[in-house]
N, C-alpha and C positions, 0 to 999 in steps of 0.2 A: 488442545488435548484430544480431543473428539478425531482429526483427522490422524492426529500418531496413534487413536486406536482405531483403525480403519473405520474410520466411519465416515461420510458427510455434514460438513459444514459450511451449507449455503449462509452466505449472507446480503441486505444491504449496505453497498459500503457509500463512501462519500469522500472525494479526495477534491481539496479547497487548494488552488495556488493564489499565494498571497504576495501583495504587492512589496512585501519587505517584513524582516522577522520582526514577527508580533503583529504586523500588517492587519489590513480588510484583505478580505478576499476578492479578487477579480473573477477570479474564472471556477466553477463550483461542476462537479461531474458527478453523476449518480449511476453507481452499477447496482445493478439486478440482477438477484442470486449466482454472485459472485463466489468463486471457491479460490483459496489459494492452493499452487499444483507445484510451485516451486519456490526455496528458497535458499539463498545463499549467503554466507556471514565471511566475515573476514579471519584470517590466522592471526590471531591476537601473539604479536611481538611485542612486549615493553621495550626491546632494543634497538625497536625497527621504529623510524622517524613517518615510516606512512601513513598515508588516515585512514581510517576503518573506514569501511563500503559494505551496504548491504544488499542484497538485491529481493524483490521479493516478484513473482509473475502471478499475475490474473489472471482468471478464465470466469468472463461471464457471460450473461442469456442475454441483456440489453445495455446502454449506455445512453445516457439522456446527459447534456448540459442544461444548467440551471443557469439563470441570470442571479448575479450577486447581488445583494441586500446592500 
């Protein structure tokens, strides 16, 4: 909400890939003041047999991996 009203919204974010859904996490990454700068959703067809796709892009100041727990 903060960035559709021009504003900034840094965040920390945290993205976990996981060794299978519902999984542990393997590989764990940490961004620092993180903003999101783009975003792109799918044309919602009921008639249309494809699969929604979202996309979203990052823009941040550092990137750290973390060892999984």
């Amino acid at each position: 909400r903060a960035v559709a009203r021009g504003k900034e919204d840094e965040r920390c974010v945290t993205i976990a890939q996981l060794d299978s859904p519902d999984g542990e996490p393997v590989n764990i990454w940490q961004l620092e003041r993180a903003v999101a700068i783009r975003w792109t959703g799918p044309a919602l067809d009921a008639r249309s047999p494809d699969i929604a796709f979202e996309e979203l892009e990052i823009h941040y100041e550092s990137i750290a991996w973390r060892a999984s727990a």
